[in-house]
C-alpha positions in Angstrom: -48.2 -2.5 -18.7 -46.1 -3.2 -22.1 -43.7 -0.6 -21.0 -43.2 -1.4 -17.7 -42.4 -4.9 -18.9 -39.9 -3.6 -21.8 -38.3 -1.5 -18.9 -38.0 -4.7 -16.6 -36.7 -6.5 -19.9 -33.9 -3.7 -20.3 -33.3 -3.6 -16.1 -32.8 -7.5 -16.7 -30.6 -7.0 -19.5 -28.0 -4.9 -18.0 -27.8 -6.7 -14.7 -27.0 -9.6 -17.1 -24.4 -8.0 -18.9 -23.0 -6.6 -15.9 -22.5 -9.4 -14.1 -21.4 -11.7 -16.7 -18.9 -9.2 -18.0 -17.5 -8.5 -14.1 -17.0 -13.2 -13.9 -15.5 -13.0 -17.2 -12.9 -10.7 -16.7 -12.2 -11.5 -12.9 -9.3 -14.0 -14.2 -7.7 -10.7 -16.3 -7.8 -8.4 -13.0 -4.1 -7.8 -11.5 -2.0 -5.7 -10.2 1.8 -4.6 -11.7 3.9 -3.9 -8.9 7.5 -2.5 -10.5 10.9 -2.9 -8.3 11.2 -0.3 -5.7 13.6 2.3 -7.6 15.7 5.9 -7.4 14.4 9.0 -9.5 14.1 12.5 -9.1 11.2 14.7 -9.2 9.8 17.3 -9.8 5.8 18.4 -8.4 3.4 19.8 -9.9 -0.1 21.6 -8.8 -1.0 24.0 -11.1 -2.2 23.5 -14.8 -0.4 26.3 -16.7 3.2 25.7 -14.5 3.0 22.2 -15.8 2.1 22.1 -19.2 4.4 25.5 -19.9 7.4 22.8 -18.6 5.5 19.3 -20.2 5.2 21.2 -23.8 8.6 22.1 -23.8 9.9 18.8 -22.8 7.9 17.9 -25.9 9.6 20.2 -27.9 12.9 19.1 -27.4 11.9 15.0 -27.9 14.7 13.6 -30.3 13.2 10.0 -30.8 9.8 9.2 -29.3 6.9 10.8 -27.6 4.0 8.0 -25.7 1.3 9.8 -24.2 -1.7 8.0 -22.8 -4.3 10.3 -21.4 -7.8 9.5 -19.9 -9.5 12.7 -21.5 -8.4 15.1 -24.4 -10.7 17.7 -25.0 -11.4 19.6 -28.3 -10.2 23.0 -27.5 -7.7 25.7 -27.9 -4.9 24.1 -25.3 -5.7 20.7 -27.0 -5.3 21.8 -30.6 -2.1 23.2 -29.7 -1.1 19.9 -27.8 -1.9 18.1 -31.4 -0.3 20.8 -33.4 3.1 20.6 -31.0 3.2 16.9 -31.9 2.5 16.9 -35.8 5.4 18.9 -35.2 7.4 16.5 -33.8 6.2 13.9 -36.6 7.8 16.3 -39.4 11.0 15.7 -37.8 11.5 12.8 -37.3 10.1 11.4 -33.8 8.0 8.8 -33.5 4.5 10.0 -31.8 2.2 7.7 -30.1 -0.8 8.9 -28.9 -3.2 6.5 -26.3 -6.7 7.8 -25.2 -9.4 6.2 -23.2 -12.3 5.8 -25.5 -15.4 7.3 -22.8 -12.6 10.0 -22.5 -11.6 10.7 -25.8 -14.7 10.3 -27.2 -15.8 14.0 -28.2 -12.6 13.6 -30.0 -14.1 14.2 -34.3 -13.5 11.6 -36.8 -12.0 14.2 -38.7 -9.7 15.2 -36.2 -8.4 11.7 -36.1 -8.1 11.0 -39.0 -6.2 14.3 -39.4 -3.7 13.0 -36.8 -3.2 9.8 -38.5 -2.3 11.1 -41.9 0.1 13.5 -39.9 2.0 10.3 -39.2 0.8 10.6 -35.5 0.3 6.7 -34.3 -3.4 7.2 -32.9 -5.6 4.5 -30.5 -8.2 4.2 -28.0 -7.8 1.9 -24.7 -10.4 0.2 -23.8 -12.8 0.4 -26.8 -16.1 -1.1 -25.7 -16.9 -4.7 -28.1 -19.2 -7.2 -27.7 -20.6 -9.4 -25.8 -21.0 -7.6 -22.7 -20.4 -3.7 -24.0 -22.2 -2.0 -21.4 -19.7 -3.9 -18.7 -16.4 -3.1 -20.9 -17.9 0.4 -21.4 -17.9 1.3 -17.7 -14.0 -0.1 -17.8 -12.0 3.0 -18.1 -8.3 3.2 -18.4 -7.8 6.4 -16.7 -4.0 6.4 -16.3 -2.4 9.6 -17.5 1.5 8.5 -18.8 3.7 10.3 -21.0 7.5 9.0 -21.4 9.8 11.3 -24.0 13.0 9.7 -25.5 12.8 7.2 -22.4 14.5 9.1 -20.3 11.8 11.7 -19.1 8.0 10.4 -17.4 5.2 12.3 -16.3 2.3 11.2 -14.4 -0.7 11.9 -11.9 -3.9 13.7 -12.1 -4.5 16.4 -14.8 -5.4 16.0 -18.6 -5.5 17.7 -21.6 -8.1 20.5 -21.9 -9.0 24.3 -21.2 -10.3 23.4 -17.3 -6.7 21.9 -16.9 -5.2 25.1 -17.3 -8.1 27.5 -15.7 -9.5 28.7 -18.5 -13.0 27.2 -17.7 -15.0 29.7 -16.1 -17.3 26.7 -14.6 -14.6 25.5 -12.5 -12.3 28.5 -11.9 -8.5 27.6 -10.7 -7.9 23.4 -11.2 -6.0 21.7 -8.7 -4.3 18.6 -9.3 -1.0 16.8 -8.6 1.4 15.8 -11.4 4.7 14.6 -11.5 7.5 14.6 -14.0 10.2 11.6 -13.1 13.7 11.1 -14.6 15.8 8.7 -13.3 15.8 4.7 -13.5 11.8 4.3 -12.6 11.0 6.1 -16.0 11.6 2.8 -17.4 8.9 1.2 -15.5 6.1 4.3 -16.6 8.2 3.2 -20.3 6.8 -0.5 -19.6 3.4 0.1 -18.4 2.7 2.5 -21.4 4.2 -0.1 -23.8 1.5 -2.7 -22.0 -1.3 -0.5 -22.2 -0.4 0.4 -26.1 -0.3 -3.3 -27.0 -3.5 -4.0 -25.5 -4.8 -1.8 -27.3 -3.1 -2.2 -31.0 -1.6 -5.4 -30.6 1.9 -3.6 -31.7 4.9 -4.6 -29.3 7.3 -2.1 -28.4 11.0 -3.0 -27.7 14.5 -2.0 -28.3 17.3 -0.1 -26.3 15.8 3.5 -27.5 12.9 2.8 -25.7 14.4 1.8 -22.6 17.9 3.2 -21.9 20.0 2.5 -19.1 19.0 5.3 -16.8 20.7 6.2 -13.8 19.6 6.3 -9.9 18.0 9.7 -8.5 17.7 10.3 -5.0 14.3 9.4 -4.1 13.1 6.0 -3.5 9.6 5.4 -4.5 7.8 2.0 -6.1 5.0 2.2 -9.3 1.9 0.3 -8.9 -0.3 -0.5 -11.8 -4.2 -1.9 -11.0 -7.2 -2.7 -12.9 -9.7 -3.1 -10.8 -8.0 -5.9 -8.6 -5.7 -4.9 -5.0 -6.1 -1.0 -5.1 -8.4 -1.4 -2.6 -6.5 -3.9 -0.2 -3.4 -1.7 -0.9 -5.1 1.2 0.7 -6.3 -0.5 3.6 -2.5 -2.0 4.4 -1.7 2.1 3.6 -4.5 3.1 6.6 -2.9 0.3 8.8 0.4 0.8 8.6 -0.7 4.9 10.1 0.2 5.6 13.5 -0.2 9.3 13.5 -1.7 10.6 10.5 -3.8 9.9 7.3 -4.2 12.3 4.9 -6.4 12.0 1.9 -7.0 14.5 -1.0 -9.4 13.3 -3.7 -12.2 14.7 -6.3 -14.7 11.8 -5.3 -14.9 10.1 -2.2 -16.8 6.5 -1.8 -14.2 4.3 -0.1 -16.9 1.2 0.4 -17.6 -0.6 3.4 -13.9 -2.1 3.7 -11.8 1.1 3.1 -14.3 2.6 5.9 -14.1 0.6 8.5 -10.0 1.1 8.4 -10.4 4.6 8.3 -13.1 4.3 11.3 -10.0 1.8 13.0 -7.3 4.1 12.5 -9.7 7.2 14.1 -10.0 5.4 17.0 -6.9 4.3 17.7 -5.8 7.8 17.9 -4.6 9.0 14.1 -5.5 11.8 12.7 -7.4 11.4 9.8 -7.7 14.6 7.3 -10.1 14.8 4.2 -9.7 17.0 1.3 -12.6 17.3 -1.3 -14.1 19.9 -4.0 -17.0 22.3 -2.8 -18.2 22.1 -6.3 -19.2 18.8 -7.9 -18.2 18.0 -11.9 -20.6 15.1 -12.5 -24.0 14.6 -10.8 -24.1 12.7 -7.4 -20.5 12.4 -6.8 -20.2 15.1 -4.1 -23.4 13.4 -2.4 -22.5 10.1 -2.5 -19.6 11.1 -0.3 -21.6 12.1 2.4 -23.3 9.1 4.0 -19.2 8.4 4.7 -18.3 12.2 6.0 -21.1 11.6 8.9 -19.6 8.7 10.5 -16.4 9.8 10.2 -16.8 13.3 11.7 -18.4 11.1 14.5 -15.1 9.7 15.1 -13.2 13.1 14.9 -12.2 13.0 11.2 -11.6 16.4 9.4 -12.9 17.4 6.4 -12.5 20.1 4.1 -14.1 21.1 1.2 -11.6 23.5 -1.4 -13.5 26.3 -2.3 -11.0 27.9 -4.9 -11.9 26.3 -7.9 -11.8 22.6 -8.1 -10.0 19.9 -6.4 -9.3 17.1 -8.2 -5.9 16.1 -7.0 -5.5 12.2 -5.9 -3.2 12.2 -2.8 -2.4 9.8 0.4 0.4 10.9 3.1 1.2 8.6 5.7 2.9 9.8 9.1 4.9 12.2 6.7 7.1 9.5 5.8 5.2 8.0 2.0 2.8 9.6 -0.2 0.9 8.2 -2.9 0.1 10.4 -6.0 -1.2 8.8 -9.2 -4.8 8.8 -10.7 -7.2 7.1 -8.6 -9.8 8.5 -6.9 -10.7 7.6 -3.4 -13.8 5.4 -5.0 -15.4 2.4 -6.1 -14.8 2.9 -9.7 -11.1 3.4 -9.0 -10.8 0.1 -6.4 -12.9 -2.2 -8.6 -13.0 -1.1 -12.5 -10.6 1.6 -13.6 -6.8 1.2 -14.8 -4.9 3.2 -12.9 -1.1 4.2 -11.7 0.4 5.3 -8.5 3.6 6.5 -7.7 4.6 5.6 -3.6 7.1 7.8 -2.6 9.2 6.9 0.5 11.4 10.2 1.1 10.5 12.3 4.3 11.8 15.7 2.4 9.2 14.8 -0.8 6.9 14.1 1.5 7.2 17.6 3.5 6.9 19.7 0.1 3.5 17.5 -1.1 2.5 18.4 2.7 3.2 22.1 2.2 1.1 22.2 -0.9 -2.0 20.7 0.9 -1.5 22.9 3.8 -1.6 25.8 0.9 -5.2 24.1 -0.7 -6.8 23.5 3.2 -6.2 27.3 3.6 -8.7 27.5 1.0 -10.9 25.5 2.1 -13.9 25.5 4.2 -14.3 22.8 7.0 -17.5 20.4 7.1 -19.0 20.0 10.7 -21.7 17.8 11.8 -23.8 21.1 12.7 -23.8 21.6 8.7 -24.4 17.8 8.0 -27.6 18.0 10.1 -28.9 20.6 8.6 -29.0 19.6 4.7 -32.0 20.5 2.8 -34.6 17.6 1.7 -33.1 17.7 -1.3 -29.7 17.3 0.0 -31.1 14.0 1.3 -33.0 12.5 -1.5 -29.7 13.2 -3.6 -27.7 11.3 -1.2 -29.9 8.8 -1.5 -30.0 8.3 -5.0 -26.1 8.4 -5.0 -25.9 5.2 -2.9 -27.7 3.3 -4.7 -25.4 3.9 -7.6 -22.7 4.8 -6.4 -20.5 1.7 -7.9 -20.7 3.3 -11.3 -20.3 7.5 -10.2 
């Protein structure tokens, strides 16, 4: 009886903190939407092609180096990432380096502090305090920036670690979407970055070094930064706006109730609505709690595949061919109402082709779901799926 009361106690507690948390910080939620601008591109979906080009660009950084992941691992491809900037540090370029504290934190003490005295400018985002640390805790910044000299941006899906480049034999080939931007919007990825770092140090970053006059490329496209408010009502005016296809390529999938019911709209109103999801799960209940959705949308004629080379974990949305959204949020309720995130809406029909190509290349690896399969999941199956929905607001 004592311990079923002290578990009640606890259940209480965190409901508490939970909720008083989410109506303190409802006043802070926003969104940052940046000028529609001009850059060129270049697109990313494999591991070792990007960070082959993203080291390099390192390499030749003349005055700073911002990088803000979610996760950095402790590993060989990470140690060489830290070794490449101590590098830089010995001559002469100022390194900042911003990590998400739930991500970062298998990062050592002593690797930190190694950093540090390197001259490496080191912080966390989002570093849980309290009151109400079990609410802050489950508030991730889980953009993935890095801006070199101010004149060269990356951003989108993949972060720094052995499984980013396939060298994790659990996962096999990684698939993910990144982007490396030069032009006039790498001022905007500059801005967000500088935002995100004063947050978390309370250091203010300004001058003409760190934001050059850059010049127009020849793609428009438009930077949208949310955390936890409007990503959610922006992907439902996305769905709307369709009037012959929706395509969607995401790790986890748990739109909500809202995001559904546009979906379920835009299926029978005639679009064609195309899922793209991992086989394989990388955290428990993710890949079930999408399925409750996946049976009333291959009601409706949706179709979903699930990638079976490796793992998908690219974030993608393409609109009748003509704007795609690639960033870092997930197609989920952590993404819509707690994570920081970034997206990059591209409005070029020729972009928009080539990021159609690559999915066309990741569906040929994949196997499609039918409702034949959905009826006949295991028990277990079920009572998995049924444990995800209950918590599926924190997966």
């Amino acid at each position: 009886m004592v311990v079923l009361l002290l578990v009640i106690i606890i259940l209480a507690l965190i409901m508490l903190d939970e909720k008083l948390g989410e109506k303190m910080y409802q006043s802070k939620r926003m969104q940052t939407k940046y000028p529609r601008r001009h850059s060129d591109f270049s697109f990313f979906m494999s591991g070792p092609h990007l960070f082959s080009d993203y080291f390099q660009t390192i390499r030749e950084a003349n005055h700073h180096i911002h990088v803000l992941f979610y996760i950095v691992k402790t590993d060989e491809i990470s140690q060489q990432f830290f070794d490449l900037l101590k590098q830089k540090v010995q001559e002469g370029v100022e390194v900042r380096l911003l990590v998400d504290w739930v991500g970062g934190f298998e990062l050592p003490k002593k690797m930190i502090r190694s950093l540090e005295e390197s001259g490496i400018q080191f912080a966390y985002a989002h570093k849980p305090t309290f009151p109400f640390f079990l609410y802050k805790l489950n508030r991730r910044n889980h953009r993935k920036i890095t801006v070199i000299d101010g004149r060269i941006g990356y951003i989108g899906g993949f972060n720094i670690g052995k499984e980013y480049i396939d060298q994790d034999p659990d996962f096999g080939e990684w698939r993910d979407y990144h982007l490396k931007m030069t032009g006039e919007g790498v001022n905007d990825l500059q801005a967000q970055f500088c935002h995100d770092w004063k947050e978390a140090t309370k250091e203010q970053i300004k001058g003409k070094k760190y934001f050059p006059i850059l010049p127009k490329g020849a793609i428009s496209h438009q930077l949208i930064a949310t955390n936890g408010h409007s990503l959610e009502q922006k992907f439902i005016r996305f769905i709307h706006q369709a009037k012959q296809e929706i395509i969607i390529g995401t790790p986890y999938f748990i739109p909500g109730h809202d995001v559904m019911k546009a979906l379920l709209e835009a299926l029978q109103r005639g679009v064609s609505v195309t899922i793209l999801v991992p086989l394989k799960a990388d955290h428990p209940f993710v890949k079930e709690a999408a399925f409750p959705y996946f049976y009333r949308l291959l009601k409706e004629g949706a179709h979903i595949y699930q990638f079976y080379q490796g793992f998908y974990h690219a974030k993608i949305m393409v609109i009748d061919g003509e704007c795609c959204d690639i960033g870092t949020a997930n197609f989920d309720k952590r993404s819509f109402f707690l994570n920081s995130e970034i997206h990059c809406y591209i409005y070029d029909q020729k972009f928009v082709q080539q990021v159609k190509n690559a999915i066309q290349q990741d569906l040929a690896r994949s196997e499609r779901l039918t409702l034949d399969f959905w009826r006949h999941r295991t028990i277990w199956q079920r009572g998995k799926e049924s444990i995800s929905t209950l918590i599926s607001g924190w997966l």
